[in-house]
C-alpha positions in Angstrom: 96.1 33.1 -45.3 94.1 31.8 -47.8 90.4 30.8 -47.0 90.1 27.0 -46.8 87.5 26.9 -49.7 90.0 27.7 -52.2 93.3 26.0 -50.2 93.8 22.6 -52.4 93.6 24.6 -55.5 96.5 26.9 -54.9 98.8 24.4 -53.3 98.6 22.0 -56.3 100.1 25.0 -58.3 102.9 25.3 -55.8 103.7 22.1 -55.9 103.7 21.7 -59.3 105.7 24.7 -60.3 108.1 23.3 -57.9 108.2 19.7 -59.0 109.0 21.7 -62.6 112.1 23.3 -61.1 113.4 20.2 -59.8 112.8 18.3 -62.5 114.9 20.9 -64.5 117.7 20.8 -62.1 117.9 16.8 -62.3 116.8 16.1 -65.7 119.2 16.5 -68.4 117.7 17.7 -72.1 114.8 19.4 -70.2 114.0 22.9 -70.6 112.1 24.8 -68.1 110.8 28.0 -69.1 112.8 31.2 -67.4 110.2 32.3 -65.5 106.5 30.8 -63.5 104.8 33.2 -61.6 102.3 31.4 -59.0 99.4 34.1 -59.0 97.8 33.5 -56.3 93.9 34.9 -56.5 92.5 35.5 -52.8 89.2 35.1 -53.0 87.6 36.4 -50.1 84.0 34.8 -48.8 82.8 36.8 -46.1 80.2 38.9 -46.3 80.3 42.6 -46.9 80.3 44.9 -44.2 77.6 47.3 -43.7 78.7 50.8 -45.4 77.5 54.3 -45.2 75.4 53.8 -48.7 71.5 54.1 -47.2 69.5 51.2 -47.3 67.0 50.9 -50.2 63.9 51.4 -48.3 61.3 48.4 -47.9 57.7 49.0 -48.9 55.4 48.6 -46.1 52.5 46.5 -46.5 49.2 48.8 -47.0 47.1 49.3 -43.8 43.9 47.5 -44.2 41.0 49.6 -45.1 38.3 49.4 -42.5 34.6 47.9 -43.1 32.1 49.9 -42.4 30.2 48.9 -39.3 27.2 46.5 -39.6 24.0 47.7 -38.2 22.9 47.1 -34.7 19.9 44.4 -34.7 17.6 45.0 -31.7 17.4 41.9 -29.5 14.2 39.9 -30.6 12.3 39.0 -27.3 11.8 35.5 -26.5 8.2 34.3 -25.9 7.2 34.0 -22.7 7.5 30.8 -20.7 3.8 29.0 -20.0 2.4 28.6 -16.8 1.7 25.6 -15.8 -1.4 24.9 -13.7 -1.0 22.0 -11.5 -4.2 19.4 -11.4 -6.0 20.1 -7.9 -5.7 16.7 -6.2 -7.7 16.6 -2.6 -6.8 13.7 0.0 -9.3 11.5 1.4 -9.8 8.6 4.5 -11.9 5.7 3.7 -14.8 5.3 6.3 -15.3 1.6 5.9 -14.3 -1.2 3.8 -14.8 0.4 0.4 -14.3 -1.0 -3.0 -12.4 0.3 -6.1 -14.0 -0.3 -9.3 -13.2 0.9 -12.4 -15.8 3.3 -13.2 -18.5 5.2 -11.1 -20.7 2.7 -10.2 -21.9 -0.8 -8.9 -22.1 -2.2 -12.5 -18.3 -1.7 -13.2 -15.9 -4.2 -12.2 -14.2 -4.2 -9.2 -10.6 -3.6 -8.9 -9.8 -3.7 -5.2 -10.9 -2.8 -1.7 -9.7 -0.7 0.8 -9.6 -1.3 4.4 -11.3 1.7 6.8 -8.6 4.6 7.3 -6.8 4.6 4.6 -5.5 7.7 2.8 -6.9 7.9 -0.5 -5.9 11.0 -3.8 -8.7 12.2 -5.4 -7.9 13.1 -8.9 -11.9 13.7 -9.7 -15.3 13.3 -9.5 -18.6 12.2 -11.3 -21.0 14.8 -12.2 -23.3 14.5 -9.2 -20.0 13.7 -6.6 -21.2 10.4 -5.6 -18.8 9.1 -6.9 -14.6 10.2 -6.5 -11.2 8.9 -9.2 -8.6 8.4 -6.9 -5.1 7.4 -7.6 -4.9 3.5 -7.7 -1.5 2.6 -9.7 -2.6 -1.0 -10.1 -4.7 0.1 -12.2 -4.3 0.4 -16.1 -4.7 3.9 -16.6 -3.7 4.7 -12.9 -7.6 5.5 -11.9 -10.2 4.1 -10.2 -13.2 4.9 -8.6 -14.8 4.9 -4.9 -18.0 5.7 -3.6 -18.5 9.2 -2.2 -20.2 8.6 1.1 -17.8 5.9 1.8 -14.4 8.7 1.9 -14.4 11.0 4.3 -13.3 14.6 2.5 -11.3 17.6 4.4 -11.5 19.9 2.2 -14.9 19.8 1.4 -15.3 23.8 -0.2 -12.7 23.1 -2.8 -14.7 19.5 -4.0 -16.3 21.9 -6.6 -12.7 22.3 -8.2 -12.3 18.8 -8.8 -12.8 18.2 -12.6 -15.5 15.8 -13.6 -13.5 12.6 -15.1 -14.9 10.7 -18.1 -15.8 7.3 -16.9 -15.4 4.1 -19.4 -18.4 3.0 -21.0 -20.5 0.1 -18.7 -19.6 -3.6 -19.7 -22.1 -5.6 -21.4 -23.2 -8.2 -19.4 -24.6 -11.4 -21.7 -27.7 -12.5 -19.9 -28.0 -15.5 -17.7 -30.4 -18.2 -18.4 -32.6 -18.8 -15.2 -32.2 -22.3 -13.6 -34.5 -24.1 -11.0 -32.7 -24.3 -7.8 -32.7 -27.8 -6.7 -34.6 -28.5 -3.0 -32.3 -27.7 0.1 -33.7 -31.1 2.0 -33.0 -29.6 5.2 -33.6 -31.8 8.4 -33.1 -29.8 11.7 -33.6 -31.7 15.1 -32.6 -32.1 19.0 -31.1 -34.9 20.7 -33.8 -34.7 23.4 -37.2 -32.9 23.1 -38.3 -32.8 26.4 -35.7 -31.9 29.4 -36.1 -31.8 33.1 -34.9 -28.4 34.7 -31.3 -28.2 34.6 -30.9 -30.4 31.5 -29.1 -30.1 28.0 -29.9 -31.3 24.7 -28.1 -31.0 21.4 -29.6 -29.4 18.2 -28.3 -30.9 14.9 -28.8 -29.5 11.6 -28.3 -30.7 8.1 -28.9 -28.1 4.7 -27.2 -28.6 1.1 -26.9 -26.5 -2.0 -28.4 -23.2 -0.2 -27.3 -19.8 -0.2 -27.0 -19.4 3.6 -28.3 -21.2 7.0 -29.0 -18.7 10.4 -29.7 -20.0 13.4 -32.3 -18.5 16.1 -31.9 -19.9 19.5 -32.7 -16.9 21.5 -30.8 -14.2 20.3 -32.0 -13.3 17.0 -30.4 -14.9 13.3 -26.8 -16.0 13.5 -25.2 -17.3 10.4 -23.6 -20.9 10.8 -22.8 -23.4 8.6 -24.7 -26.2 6.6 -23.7 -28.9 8.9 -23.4 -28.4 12.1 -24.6 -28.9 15.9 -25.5 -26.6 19.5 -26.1 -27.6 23.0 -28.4 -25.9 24.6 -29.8 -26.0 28.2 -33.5 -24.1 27.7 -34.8 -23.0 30.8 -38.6 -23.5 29.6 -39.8 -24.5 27.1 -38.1 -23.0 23.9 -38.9 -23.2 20.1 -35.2 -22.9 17.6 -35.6 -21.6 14.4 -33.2 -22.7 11.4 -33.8 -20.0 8.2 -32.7 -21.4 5.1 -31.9 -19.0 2.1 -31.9 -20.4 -1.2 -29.9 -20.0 -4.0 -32.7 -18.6 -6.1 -33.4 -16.3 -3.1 -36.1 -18.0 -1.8 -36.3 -18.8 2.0 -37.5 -21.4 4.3 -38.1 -21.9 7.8 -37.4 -25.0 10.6 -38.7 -25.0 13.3 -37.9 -27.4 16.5 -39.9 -26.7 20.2 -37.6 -28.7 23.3 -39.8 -28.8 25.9 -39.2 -28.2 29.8 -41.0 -31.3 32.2 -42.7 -30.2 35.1 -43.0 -26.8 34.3 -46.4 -24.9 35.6 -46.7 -21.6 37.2 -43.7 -21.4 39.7 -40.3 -21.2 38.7 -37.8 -24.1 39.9 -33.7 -23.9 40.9 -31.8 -26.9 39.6 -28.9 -25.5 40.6 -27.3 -22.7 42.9 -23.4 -23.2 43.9 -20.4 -21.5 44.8 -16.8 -22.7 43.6 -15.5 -22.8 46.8 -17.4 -22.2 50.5 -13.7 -20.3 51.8 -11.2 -18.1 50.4 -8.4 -16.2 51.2 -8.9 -12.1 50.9 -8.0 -11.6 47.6 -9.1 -14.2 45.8 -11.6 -14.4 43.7 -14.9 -17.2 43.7 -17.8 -18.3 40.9 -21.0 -18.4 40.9 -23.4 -20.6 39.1 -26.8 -21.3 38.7 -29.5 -22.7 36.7 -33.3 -21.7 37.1 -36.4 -23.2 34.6 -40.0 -21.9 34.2 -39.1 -18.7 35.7 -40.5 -15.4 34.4 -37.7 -13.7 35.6 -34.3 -14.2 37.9 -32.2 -12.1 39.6 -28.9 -12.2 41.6 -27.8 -10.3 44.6 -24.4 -10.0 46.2 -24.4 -8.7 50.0 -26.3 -5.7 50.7 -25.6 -4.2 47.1 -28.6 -4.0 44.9 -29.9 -7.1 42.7 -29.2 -7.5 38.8 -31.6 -9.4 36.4 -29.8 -12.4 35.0 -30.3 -15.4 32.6 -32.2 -18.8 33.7 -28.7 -20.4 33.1 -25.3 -18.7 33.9 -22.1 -18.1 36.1 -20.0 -14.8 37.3 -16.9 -14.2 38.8 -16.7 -11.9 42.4 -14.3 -11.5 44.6 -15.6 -10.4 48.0 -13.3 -8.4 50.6 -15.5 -9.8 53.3 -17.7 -12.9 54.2 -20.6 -12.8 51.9 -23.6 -13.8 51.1 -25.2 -14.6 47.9 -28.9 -15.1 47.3 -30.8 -16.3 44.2 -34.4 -15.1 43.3 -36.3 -16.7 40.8 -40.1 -15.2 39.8 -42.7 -17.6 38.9 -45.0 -17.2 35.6 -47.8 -17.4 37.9 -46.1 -14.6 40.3 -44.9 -16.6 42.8 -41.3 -16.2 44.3 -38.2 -18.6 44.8 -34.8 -18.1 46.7 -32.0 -19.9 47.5 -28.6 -18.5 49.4 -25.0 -19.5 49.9 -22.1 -17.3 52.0 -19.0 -17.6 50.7 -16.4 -17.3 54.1 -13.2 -14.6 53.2 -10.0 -15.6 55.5 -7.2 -13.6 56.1 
């Protein structure tokens, strides 16, 4: 069988030495030659077996020649990591109201102030420690300062450690031209100057453009306002005292005397009274009384022992039993007043 490459060639011979043949057979005149031999070639395409004949041997690729080894560099040492000191920072607790200013001292301006027992960081200190930095984060450069004596310190042995901070330079302050303070014109005066016992008056009081008013009415200074008024109910003769403070620092005094009527050597009771004559056990009653010119008064409930009290004045007992209550008044001139009332307990 002839390999398909090489099939249409062949055949068209065939064919045509045939188609001769025929041709000679059927076509008169026509003269075929004796003798076509169709050589047929086989051409064969397949690839040639393997035979005994040795292979031609292959080259191997050379072997690579080995680098010598590179030296062995000793491992270079990496500096050692810093230590790091942390900043000593102590804790505090404010004493009192304290103030934070800016630098240590009264002449720096004031930041803030701190309410008693409040938990400050100190982050340093003056020279002479009278003065501590805390933390204070409202501040610009997260620092302010406090007063030593005011913060109470635990750790007092390690205040030494603290570092000593660098405080801002002061402000300058421009200088202030003086002024004249204009006059107060203060007027201080009483309703009533002179009172029987057991009476009341009212003290008024008028003061502008000052610095600060006090009033004494028998228990030292007491800051009030610059207009303003006070009943009082004297039980002798009493002298009030208005203190005016200027605003250039200067200070005057008023001075207004009510006098008590009928007042000589022996002390007299205007008034000695019970809120109610009867209770029930358990309840409780007042007592109220007013005494003038006396040198001294006292108040004793029952058989208990008597207590000093005010010319003017009320309490609150409550007695398990009937009692009574007695009033003693001591005269200037010695002599002695009393005066009683029992208050009845019920079941």
């Amino acid at each position: 069988m002839l390999p398909q490459r090489f099939g249409l060639p062949i055949v068209s011979i065939a064919c045509a030495a045939l188609l001769l043949a025929i041709l000679a057979c059927t076509t008169p005149g026509l003269t075929v030659p004796p003798t076509i031999t169709a050589v047929v070639i086989e051409i064969n395409t397949t690839a040639p077996q393997a035979t005994g004949v040795p292979a031609t041997p292959v080259a191997s690729a050379p072997s690579p020649t080995p680098m010598p080894a590179s030296p062995t560099r000793p491992p270079t040492a990496l500096p050692a990591t810093p230590t790091i000191t942390a900043p000593l920072i102590l804790t505090g607790t404010t004493k009192l109201q304290t103030n934070i200013r800016n630098g240590p001292g009264a002449g720096y301006a004031l930041l803030a102030s701190l309410a008693p027992g409040l938990s400050v960081k100190l982050t340093g200190r003056n020279a002479d420690k009278s003065w501590w930095q805390i933390e204070f984060p409202a501040s610009p450069d997260v620092r302010g300062w406090v007063l030593a004596a005011n913060v109470n310190v635990g750790a007092v042995a390690r205040i030494d450690a603290l570092p000593i901070a660098s405080a801002p330079p002061l402000p300058t302050r421009l200088p202030v031209a003086a002024t004249a303070a204009p006059a107060s014109n203060a007027a201080f005066r009483a309703d009533k100057a002179e009172l029987s016992p057991g009476e009341c008056t009212t003290l008024r009081w008028d003061v502008d453009n000052v610095e600060a008013v006090f009033l004494d009415s028998g228990s030292g200074d007491n800051p009030v306002v610059g207009h303003d008024t006070l009943v009082v109910c004297p039980d002798d003769t009493f002298t009030y005292t208005l203190r005016v403070v200027n605003k250039d620092k200067s200070e005057q005094r008023l001075a207004y005397t009510v006098k008590m009527a009928g007042c000589g050597g022996a002390a007299i009771i205007s008034r000695f009274e019970a809120s109610a004559d009867e209770i029930k056990a358990g309840s409780k009653v007042l007592i109220s009384w007013v005494v003038a010119c006396a040198q001294t008064v006292y108040l004793k409930e029952g058989s208990k022992t008597r207590v000093q009290v005010t010319g003017r004045g009320d309490e609150e007992f409550q007695p398990t039993r009937t009692t009574n209550y007695r009033l003693i008044a001591m005269g200037k001139d010695g002599s002695r007043v009393e005066r009683d009332l029992t208050v009845q307990v019920v079941p």
